[in-house]
N, CA, C and O of each residue as an XYZ file, in Angstrom:
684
protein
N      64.397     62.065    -35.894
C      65.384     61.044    -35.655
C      64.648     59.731    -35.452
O      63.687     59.620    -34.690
N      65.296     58.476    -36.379
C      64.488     57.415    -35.851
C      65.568     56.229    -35.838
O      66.605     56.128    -36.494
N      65.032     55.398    -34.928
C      66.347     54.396    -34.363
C      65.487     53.098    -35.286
O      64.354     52.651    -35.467
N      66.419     52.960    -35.552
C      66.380     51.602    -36.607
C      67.748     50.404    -36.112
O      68.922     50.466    -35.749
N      66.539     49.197    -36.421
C      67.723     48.159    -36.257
C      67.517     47.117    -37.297
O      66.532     47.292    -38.014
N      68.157     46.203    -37.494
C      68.232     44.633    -38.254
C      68.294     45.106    -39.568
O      69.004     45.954    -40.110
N      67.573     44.518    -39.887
C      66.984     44.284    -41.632
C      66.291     45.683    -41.965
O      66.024     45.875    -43.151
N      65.828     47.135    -40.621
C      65.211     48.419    -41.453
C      66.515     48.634    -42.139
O      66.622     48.492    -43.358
N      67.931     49.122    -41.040
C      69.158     48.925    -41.918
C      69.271     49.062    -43.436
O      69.370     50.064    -44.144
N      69.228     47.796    -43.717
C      69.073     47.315    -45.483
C      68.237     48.397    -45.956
O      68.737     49.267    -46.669
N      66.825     48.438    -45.582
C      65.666     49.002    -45.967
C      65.731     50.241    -46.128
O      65.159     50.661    -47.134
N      66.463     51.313    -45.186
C      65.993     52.505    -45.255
C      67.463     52.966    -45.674
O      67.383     53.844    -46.532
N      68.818     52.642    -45.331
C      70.021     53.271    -46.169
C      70.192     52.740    -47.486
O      70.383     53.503    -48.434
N      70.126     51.188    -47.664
C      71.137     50.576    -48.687
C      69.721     50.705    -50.002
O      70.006     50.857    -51.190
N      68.399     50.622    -49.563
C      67.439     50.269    -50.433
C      66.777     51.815    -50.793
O      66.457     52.281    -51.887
N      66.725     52.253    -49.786
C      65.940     53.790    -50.010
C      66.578     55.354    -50.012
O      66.272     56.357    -50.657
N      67.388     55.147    -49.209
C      68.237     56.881    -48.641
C      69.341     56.908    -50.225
O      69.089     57.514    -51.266
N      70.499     56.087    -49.937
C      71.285     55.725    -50.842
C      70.900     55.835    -52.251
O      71.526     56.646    -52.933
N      70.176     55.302    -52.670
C      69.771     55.196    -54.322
C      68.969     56.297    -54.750
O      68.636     56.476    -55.922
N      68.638     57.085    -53.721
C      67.920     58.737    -53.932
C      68.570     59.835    -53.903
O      68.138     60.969    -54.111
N      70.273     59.292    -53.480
C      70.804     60.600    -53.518
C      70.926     61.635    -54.970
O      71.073     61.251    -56.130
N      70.794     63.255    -54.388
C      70.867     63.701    -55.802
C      72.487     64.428    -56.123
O      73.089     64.694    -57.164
N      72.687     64.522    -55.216
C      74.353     65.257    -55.185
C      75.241     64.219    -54.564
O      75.988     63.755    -55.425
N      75.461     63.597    -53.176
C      76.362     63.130    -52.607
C      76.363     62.016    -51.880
O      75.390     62.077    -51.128
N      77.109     60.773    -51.677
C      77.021     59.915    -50.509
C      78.590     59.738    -50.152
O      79.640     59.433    -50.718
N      78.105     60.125    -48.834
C      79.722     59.685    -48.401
C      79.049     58.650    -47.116
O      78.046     58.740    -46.408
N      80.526     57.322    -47.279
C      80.036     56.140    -46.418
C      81.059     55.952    -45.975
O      82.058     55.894    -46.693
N      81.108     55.774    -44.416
C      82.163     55.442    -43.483
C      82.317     53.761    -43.178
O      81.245     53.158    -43.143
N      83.682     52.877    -42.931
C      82.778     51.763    -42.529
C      84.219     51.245    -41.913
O      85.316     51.615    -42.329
N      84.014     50.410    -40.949
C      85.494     50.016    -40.277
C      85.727     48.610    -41.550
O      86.710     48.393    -42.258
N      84.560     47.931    -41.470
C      85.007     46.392    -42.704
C      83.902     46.858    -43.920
O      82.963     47.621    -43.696
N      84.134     46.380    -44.964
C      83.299     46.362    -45.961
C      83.674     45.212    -46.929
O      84.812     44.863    -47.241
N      82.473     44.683    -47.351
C      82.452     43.614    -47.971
C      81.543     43.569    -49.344
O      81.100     44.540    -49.958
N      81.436     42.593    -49.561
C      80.537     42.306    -51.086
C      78.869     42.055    -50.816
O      78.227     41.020    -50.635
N      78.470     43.502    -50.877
C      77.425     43.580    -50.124
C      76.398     43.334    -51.469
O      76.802     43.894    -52.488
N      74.758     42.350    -51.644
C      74.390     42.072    -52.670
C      73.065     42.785    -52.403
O      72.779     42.639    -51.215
N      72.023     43.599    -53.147
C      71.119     44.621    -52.739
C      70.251     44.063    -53.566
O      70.660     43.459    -54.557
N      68.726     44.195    -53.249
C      67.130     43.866    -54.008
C      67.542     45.086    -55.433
O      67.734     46.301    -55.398
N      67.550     44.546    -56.063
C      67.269     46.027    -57.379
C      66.161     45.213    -58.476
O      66.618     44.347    -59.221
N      64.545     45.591    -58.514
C      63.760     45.020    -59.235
C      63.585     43.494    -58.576
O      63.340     43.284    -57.388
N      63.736     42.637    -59.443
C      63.472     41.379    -59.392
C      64.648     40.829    -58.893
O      64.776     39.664    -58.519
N      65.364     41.551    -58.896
C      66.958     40.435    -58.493
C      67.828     41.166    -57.808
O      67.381     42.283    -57.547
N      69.112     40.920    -57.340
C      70.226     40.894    -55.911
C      71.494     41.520    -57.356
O      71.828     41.113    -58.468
N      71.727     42.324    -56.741
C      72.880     43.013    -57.534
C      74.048     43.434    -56.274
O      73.905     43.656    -55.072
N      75.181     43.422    -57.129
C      76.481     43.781    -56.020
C      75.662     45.643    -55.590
O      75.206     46.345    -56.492
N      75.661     46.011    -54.345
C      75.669     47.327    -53.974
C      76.774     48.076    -54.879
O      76.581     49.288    -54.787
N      77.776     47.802    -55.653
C      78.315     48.357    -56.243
C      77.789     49.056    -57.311
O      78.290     50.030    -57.872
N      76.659     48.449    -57.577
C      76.259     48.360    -58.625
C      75.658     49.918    -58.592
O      75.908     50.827    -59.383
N      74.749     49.934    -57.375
C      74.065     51.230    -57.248
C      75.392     51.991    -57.018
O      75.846     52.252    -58.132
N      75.896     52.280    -56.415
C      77.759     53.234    -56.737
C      78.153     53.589    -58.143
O      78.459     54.725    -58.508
N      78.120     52.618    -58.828
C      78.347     52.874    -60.026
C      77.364     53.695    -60.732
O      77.903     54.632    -61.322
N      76.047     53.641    -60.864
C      74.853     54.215    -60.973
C      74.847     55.557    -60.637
O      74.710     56.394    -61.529
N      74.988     55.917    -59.362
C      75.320     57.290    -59.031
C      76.105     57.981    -59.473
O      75.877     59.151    -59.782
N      77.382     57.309    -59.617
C      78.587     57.947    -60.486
C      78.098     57.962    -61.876
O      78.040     59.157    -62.164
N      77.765     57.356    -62.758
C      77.429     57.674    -63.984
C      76.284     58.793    -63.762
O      76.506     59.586    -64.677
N      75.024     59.343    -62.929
C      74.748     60.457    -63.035
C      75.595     61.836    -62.295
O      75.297     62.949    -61.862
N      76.676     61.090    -62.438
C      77.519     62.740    -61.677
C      76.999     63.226    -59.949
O      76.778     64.334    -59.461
N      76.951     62.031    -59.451
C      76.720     62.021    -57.853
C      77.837     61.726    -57.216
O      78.402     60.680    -57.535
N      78.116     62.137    -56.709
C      79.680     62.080    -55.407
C      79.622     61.293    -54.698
O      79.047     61.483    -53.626
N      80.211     60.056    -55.021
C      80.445     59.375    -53.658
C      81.877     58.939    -53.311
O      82.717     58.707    -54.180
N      82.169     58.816    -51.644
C      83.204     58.817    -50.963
C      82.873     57.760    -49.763
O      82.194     57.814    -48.739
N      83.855     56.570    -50.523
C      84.143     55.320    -49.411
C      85.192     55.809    -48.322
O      86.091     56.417    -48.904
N      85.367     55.770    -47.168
C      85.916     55.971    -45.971
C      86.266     54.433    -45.491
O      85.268     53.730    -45.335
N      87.360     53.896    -45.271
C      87.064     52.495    -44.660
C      89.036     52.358    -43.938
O      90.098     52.963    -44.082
N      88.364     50.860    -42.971
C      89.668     50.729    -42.350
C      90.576     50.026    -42.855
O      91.755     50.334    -42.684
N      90.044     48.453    -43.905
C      90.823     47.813    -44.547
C      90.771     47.351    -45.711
O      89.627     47.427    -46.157
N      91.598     46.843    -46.502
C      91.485     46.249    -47.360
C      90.276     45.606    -47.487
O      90.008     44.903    -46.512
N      89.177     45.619    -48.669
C      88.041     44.495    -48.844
C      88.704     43.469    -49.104
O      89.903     43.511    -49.380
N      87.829     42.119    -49.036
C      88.088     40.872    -49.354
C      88.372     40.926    -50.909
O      88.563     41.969    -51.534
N      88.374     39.433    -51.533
C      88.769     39.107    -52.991
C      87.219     39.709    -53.369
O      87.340     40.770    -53.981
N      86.249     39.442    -53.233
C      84.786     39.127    -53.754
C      84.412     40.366    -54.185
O      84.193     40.623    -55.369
N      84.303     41.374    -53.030
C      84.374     42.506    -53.130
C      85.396     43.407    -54.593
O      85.019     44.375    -55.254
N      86.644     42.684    -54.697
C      87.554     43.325    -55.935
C      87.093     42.944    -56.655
O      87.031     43.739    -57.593
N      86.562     41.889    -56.872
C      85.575     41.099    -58.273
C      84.879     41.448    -58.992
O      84.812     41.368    -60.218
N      83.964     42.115    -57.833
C      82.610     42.746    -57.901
C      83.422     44.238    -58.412
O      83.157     44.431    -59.599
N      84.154     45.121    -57.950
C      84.133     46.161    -57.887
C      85.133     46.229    -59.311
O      84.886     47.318    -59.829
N      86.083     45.544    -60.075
C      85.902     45.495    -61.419
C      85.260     44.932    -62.365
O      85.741     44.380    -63.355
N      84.139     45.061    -62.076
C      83.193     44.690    -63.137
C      82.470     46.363    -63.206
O      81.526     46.388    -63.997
N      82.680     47.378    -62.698
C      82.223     48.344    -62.888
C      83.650     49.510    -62.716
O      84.204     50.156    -61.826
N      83.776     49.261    -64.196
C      84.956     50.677    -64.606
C      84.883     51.913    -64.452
O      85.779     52.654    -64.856
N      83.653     52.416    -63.755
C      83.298     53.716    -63.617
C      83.754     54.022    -61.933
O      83.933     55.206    -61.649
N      83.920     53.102    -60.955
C      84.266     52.710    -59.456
C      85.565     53.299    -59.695
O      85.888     54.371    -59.183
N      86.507     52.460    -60.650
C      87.860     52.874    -60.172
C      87.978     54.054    -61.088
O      89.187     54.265    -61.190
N      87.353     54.874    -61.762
C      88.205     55.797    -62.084
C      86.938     57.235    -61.640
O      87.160     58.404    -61.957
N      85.865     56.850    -60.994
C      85.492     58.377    -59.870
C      84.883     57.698    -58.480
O      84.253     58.430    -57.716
N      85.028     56.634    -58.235
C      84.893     56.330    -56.686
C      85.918     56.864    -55.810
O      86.989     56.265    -55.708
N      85.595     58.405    -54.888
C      86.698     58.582    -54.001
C      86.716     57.953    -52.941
O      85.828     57.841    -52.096
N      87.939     57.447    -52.979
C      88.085     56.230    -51.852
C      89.346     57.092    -50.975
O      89.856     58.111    -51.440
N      89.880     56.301    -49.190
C      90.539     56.887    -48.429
C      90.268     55.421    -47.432
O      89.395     54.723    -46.917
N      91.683     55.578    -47.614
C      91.416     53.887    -46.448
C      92.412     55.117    -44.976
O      93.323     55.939    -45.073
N      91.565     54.585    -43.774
C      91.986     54.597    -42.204
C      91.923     53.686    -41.512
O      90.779     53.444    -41.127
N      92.960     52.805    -41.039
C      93.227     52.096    -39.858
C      92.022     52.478    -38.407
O      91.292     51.794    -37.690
N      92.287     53.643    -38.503
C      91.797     54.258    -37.408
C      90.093     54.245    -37.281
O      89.509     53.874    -36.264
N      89.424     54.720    -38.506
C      88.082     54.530    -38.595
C      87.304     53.483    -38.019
O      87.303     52.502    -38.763
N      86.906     53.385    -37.393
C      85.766     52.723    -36.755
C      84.170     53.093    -36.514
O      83.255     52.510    -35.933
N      84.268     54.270    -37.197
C      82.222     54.615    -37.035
C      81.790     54.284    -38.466
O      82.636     54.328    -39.360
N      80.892     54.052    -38.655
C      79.721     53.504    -39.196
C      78.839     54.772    -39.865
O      78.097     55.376    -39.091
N      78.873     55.070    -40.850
C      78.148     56.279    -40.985
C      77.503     56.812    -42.727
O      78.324     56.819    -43.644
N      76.754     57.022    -42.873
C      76.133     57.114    -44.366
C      75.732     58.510    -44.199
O      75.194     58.937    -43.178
N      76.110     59.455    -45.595
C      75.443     60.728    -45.131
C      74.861     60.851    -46.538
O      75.556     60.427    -47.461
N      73.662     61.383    -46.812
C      72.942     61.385    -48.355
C      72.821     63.115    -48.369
O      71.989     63.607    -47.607
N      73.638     64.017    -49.221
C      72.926     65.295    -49.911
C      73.406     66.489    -48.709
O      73.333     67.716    -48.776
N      73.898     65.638    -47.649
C      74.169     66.563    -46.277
C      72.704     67.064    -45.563
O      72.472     67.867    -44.659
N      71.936     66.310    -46.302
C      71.001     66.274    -45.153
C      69.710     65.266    -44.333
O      68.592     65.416    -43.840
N      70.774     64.129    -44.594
C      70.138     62.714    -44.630
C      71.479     62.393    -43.733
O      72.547     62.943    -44.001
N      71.317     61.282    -42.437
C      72.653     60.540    -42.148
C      71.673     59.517    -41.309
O      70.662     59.656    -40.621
N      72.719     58.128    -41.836
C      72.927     57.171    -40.459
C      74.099     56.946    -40.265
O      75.084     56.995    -41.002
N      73.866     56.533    -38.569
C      74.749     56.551    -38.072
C      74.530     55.161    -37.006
O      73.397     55.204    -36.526
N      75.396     53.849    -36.483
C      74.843     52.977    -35.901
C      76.349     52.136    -35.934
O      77.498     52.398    -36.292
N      75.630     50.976    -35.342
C      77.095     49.853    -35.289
C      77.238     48.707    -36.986
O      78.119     47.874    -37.199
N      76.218     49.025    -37.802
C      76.842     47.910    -39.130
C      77.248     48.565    -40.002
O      76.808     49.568    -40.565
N      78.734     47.563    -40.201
C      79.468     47.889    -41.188
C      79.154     47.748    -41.805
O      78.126     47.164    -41.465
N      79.171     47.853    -43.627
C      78.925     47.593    -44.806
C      79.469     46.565    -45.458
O      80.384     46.604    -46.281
N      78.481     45.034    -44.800
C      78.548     44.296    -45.085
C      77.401     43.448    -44.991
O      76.668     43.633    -44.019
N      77.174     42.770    -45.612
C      75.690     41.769    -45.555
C      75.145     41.728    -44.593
O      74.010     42.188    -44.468
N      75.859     41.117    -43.563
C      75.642     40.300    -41.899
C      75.169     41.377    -41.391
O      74.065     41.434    -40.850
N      76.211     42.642    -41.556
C      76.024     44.422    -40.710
C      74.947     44.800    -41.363
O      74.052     45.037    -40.552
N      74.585     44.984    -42.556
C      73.476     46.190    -43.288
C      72.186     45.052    -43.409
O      71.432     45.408    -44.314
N      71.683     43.664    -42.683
C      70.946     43.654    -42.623
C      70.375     42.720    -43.813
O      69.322     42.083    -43.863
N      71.540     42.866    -44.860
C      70.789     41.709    -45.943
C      70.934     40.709    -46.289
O      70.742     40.358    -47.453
N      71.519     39.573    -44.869
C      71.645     38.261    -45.097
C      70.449     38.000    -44.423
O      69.802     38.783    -43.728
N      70.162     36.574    -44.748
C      68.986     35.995    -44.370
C      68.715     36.154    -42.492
O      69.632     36.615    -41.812
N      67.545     35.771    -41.910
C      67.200     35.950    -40.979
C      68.246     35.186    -39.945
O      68.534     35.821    -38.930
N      68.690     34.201    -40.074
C      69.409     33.633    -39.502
C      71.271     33.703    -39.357
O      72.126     33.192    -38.633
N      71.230     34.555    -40.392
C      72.638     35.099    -40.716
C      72.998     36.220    -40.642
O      74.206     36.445    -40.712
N      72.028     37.340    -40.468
C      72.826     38.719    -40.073
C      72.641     38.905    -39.200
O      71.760     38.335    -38.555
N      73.614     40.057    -38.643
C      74.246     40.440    -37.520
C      72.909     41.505    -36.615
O      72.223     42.349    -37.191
N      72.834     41.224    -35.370
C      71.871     42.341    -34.987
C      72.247     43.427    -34.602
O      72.764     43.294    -33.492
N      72.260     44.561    -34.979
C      72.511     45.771    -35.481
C      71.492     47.232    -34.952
O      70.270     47.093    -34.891
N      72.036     48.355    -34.657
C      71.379     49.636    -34.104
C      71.719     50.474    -34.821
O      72.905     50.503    -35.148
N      71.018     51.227    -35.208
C      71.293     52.557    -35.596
C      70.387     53.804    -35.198
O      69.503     53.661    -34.353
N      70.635     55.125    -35.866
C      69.693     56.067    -35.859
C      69.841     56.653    -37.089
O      71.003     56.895    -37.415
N      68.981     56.939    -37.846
C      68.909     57.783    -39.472
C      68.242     59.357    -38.783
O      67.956     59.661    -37.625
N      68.188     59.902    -39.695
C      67.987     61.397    -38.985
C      68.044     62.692    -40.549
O      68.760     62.522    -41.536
N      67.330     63.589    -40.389
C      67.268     64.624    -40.863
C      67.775     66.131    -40.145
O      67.859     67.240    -40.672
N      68.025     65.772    -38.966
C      68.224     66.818    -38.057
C      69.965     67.635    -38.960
O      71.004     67.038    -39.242
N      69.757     68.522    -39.085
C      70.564     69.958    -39.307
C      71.698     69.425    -38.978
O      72.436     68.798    -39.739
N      71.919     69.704    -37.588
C      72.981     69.470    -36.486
C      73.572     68.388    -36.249
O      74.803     68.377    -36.260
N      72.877     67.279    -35.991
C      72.737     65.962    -36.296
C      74.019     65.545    -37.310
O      75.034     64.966    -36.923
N      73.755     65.953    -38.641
C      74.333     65.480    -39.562
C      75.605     66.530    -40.060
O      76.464     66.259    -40.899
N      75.522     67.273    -39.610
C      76.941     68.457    -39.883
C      77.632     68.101    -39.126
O      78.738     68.509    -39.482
N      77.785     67.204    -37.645
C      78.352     66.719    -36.578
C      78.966     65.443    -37.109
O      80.016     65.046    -36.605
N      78.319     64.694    -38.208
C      78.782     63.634    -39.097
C      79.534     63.941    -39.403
O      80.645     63.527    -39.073
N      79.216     65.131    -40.463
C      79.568     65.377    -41.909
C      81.455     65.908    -41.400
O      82.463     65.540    -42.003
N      81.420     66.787    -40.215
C      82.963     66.778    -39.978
C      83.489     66.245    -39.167
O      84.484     66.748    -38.645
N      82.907     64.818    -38.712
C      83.901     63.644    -38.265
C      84.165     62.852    -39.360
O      85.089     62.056    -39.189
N      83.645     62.836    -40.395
C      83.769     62.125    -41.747
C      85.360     63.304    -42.771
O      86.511     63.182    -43.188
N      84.348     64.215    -42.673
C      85.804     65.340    -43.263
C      86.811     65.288    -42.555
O      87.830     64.973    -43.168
N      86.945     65.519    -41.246
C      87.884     65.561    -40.610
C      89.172     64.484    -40.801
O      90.299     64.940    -40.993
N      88.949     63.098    -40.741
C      89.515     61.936    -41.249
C      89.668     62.291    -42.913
O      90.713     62.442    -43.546
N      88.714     62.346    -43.241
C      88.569     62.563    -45.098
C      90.093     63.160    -45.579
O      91.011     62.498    -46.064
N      90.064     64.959    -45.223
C      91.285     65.480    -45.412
C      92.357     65.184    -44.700
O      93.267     65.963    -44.979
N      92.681     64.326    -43.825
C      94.090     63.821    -43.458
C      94.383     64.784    -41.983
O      95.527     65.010    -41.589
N      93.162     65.280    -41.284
C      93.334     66.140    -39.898
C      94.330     65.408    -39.148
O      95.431     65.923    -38.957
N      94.058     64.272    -38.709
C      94.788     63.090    -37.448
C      96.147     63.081    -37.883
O      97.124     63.439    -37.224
N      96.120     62.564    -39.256
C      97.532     62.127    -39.617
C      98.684     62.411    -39.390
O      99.562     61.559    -39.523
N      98.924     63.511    -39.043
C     100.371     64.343    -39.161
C     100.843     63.739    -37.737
O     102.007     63.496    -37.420
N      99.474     63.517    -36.805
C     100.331     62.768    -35.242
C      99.912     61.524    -35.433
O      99.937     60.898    -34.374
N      99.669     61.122    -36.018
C      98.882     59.480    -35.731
C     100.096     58.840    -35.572
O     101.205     58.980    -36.087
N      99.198     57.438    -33.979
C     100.413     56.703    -33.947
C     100.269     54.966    -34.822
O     100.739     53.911    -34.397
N      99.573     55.151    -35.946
C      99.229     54.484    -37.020
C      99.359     54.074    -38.065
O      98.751     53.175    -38.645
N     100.464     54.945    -38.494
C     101.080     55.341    -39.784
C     101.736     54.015    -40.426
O     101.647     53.823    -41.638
N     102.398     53.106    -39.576
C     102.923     51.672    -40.431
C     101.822     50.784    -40.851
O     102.089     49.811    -41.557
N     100.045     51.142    -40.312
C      99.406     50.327    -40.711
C      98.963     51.356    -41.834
O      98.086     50.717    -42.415
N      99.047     52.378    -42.366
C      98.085     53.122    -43.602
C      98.884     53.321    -44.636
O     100.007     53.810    -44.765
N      97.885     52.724    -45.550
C      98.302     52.906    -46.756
C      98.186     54.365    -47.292
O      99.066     54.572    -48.128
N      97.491     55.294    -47.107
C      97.519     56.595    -47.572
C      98.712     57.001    -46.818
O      99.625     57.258    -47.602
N      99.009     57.139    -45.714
C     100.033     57.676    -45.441
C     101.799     57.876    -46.249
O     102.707     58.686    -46.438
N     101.244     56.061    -46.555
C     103.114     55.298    -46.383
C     102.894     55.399    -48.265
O     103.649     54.849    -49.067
N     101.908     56.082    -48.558
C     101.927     56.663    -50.599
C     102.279     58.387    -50.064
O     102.914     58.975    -50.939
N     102.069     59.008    -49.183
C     102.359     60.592    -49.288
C     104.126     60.962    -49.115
O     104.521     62.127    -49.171
């Protein structure tokens, strides 16, 4: 287990864990935004690597509380492969922070997936930020079904939330 903060953030989920997955990423996030990532020589939308994964047949699953901004929709049709195998699940309720790679990789910490949160705005502009990344077994199966748990719709049937969710007020 290692506790990471600021700018490792960027470094060790969005730059290293993430873009190695070989089967799965599922990402939790209360806000998410138009997050822009080092790829080679230049700053690409993080979508970009999403899209990437999905074209090799890697699973990934956005978890989030609201609507993204415009920038973010911008970004996220410019890659046609997002909207038709990005599994997405919006919750009001969500508020943890959480990246899990292969089910046996997770962070877990306070930035959302957004520039300021993951560490990759400039020194003077992002947010200061904690986490812990981890390999531990237990660790990450303790993720993996607070992430499922929300994922398949557990809460819902009592939630007192339901006029703010959009999954709900489509079932």
């Amino acid at each position: 287990m290692q506790l990471i903060t600021n700018t490792e953030i960027y470094e060790y989920v969005l730059l290293e864990a993430i873009p190695k997955a070989k089967k799965f990423v599922w990402i939790a996030t209360a806000d998410i935004k138009d997050v822009y990532v080092k790829k080679g020589a230049r700053m690409v939308p993080f979508l970009e690597i999403l899209a990437e994964l999905l074209s090799k047949k890697i699973e990934v699953r956005l978890l989030f509380a609201k609507e993204p901004g415009q920038a973010f929709q911008k970004d996220f049709d410019n890659y046609p492969i997002l909207a038709k195998d990005l599994e997405q699940f919006q919750c009001p309720r969500v508020h943890f922070k959480t990246v899990i790679v292969d089910g046996n990789w997770a962070y877990t910490g306070s930035a959302n997936l957004t520039g300021a949160g993951m560490g990759a705005k400039s020194k003077k502009n992002r947010n200061f930020e904690t986490g812990i990344c981890t390999s531990n077994t237990d660790f990450v199966e303790h993720l993996m079904k607070q992430f499922d748990d929300v994922w398949i719709g557990l809460h819902c049937k009592e939630c007192g939330r339901k006029e703010f969710c959009g999954e709900w007020n489509t079932k």
